[in-house]
N, C-alpha and C positions, 0 to 999 in steps of 0.2 A: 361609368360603365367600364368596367375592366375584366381581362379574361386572353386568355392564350390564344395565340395565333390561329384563326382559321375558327375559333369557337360560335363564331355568329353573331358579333358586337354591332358591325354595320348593318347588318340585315335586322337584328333586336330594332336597331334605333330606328331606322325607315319603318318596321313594324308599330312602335311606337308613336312615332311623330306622327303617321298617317292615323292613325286612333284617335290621339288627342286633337288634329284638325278636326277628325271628323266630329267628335261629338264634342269641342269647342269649350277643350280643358286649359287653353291657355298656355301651349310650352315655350320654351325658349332655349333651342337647341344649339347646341357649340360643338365641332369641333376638331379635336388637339392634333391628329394623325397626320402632317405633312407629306407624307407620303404616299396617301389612298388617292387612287386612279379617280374613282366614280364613285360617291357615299350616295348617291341615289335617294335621295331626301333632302331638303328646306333645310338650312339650318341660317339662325340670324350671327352668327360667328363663327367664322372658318380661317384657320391659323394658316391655309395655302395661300389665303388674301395678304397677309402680313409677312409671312416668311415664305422663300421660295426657296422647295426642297432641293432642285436640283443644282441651284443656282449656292447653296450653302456646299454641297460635294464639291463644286469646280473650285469656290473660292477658299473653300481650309485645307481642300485633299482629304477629304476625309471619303469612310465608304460606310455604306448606307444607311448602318446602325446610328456610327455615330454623327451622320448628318443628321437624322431625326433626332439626336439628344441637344445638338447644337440648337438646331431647328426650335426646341422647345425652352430650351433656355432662353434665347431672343424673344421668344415670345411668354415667355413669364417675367422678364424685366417691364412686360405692361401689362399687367395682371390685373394692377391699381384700375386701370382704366375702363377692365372688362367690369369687375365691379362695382366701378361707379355707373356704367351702363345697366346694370342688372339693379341696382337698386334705386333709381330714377324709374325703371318702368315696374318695381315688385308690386304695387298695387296693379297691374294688369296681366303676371303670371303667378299660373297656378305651382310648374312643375318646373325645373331645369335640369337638364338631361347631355352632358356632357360624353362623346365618345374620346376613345382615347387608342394610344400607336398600336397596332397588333404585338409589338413588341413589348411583352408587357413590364420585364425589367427595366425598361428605358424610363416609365414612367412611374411606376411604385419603389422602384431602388435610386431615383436620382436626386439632385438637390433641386431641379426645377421641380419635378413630378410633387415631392413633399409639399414643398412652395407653392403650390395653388391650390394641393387638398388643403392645406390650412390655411388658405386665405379664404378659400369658400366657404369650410367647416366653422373658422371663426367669425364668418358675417350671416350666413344662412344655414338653415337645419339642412344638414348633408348626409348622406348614406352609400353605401359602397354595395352597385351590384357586379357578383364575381360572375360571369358569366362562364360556364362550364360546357365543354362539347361532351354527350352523354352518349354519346357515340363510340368515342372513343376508352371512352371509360367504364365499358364494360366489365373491363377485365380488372380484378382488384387491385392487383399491383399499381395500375396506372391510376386509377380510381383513388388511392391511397397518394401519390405523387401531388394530385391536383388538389388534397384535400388537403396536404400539410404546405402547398404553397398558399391556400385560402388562407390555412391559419396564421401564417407569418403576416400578412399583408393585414388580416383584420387588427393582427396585436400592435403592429406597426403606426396602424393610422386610427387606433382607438376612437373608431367612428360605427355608427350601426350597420350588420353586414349582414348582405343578402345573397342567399347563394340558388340561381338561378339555371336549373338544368334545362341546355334548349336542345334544338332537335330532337323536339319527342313526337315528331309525325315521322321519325324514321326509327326508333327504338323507345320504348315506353323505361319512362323514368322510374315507373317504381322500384324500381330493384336498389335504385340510389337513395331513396326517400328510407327504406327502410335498413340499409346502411347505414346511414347518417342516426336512422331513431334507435338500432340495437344493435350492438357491436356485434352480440353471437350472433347475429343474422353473419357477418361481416367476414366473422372467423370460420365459421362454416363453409362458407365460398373458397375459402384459401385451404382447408382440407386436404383436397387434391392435391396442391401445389406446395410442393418441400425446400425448392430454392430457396437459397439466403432469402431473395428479395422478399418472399414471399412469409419467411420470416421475419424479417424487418418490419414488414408490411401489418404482420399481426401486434408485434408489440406496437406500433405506436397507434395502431386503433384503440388500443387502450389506455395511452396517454391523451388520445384526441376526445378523448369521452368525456371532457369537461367544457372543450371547446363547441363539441355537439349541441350541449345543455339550452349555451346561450346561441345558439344558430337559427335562422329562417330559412325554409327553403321552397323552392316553388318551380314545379315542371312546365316548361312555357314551349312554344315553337315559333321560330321567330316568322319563320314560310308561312305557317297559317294562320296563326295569331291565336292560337290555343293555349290557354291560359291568363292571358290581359287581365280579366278581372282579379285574378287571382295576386299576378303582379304588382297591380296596384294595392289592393287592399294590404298585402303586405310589405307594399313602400308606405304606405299610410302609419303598421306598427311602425315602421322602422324611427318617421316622424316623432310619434311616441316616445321611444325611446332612445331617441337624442336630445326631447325636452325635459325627460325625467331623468337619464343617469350622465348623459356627455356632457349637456350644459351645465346643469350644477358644478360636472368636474373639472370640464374649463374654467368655468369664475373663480374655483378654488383654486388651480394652479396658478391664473394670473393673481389671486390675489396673495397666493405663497412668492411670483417671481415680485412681484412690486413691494412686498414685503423685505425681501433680501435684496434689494435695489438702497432701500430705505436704511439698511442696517449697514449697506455697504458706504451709503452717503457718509451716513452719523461716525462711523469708524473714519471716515477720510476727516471729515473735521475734526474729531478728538484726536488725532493726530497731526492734524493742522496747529491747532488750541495749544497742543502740547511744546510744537515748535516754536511757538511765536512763546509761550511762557519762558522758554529755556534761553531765546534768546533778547529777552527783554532787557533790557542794562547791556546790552553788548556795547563796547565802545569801540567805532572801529577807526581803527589809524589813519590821521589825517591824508596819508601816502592813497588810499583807497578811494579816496573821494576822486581822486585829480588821474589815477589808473586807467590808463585804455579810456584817457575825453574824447579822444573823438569816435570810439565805434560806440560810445553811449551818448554821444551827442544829442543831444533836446531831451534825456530823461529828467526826470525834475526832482529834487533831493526834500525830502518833508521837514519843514521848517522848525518843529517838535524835536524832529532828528540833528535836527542843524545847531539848534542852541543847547542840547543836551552834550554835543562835541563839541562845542565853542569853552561850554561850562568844564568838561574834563582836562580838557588842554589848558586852562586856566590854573584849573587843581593841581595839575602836574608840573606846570610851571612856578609856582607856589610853592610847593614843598622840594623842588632843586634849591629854590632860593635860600629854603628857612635850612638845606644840609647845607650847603655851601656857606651859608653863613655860623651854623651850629661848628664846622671843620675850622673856618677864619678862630674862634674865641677859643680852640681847643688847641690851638698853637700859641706856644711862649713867645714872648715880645724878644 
């Protein structure tokens, strides 16, 4: 669950957990935000348990942002762990339902944040809800802001994304639904409005209109819980289409990196092959055997290697002999 500061993440998820206790859906909730006072909800993994927020500010000096990024980094070096917890009980959950920091660049732009959507995304069908304040997004301009930060995040984490307008018991979503479905709804609204931004704003609704295509969206309130069914049913697509187009696409990139693993091996040994060819017959001077004995002290010399220099030293003492004697008979008495 991700989504901008103040957009209704924690209040979603206490919306949500108290759903699935009630009608006995089985979740298993986690989570990541070391910093949140009071999540107001059951969760069976709480990162406050393992990392203490305030206690990481005192001991690196750091101020508050980047204690949450420290904060999560410590706690995605055991990541392994949460996992093997999660799939020791996957036969007795249905849903897993992770919150994450209000800050939402700490967790989608960082190297932990990465690090555990793809440790989830590559063990369990995973999906990304953007949770959106519809509140504030009235107004196009900003409307447009939150809709090309969705986009970055979904192309980033090439995962199925759901885009979830809440607080709709205080302003009715539709006006966003049919944004999102026709652009000239979209460009109409900014008519009035001639500023740059509002220019900007139109061009890239019409760069975003592919990103539309493949987009979910669903008006929920996190306060009353209007919309739940709705939610779910399209976490369920979302299911779908992580088992028909992301996994496929995962097995094929691992099996392109294992691939180039493989081609990268075979190159190191025909290069290897190549060395040991080139230096087959080296003979190397008796002076190298007995060089630097003691810092090679107990290496052991191949026996193969030992009589093939025994054999050359022989040869070359042979043919001194047969000139030294060839120069004696080439001298007058």
């Amino acid at each position: 669950v991700i989504g901008m500061a103040g957009s209704g993440k924690t209040t979603l998820m206490r919306q949500v957990t108290d759903h699935m206790v009630a009608n006995d859906m089985r979740p298993y909730i986690m989570n990541l935000d070391p910093a949140v006072l009071d999540a107001d909800y059951e969760m069976n993994i709480d990162i406050r348990d393992t990392v203490k927020y305030k206690q990481v500010m005192k001991q690196y000096n750091l101020g508050p942002n980047g204690a949450i990024m420290t904060s999560l980094n410590l706690f995605a070096t055991r990541i392994d762990q949460v996992i093997g917890f999660i799939e020791k009980k996957q036969e007795d959950i249905e849903y897993v339902f992770i919150d994450t920091p209000g800050q939402i660049e700490i967790f989608t732009w960082s190297a932990s944040g990465q690090f555990i959507t793809e440790a989830f995304s590559s063990t369990f069908p995973t999906c990304i809800l953007y949770v959106v304040d519809t509140v504030r997004s009235t107004a196009p301009t900003t409307f447009m802001a939150n809709m090309s930060y969705a986009c970055s995040i979904m192309y980033k984490t090439q995962l199925p994304f759901l885009l979830v307008f809440n607080k709709t018991d205080i302003v009715s979503g539709e006006f966003a639904l049919e944004w999102v479905q026709d652009s000239c709804s979209f460009a109409e609204a900014l008519q009035s409005d001639s500023s740059y931004s509002a220019s900007l704003s139109r061009s890239m609704s019409l760069m975003l209109e592919e990103f539309y295509k493949t987009l979910q969206a669903v008006l929920f309130s996190a306060t009353t819980g209007l919309g739940l069914p709705e939610l779910f049913a399209a976490i369920g697509k979302c299911r779908v289409e992580y088992d028909t187009v992301f996994l496929p696409e995962m097995m094929k990139r691992r099996e392109q990196v294992q691939k180039e693993e493989e081609e990268k091996k075979r190159a190191n040994r025909d290069r290897l092959d190549a060395d040991l060819a080139l230096d087959k017959g080296r003979r190397v001077p008796q002076d190298e055997y007995h060089e630097d004995s003691d810092d090679d002290e107990g290496d052991e010399v191949d026996e193969d290697e030992r009589e093939e220099f025994e054999e050359f030293m022989r040869e070359i003492k042979a043919r001194k002999e047969q000139n030294i004697k060839a120069e004696r008979e080439e001298v007058p008495n």
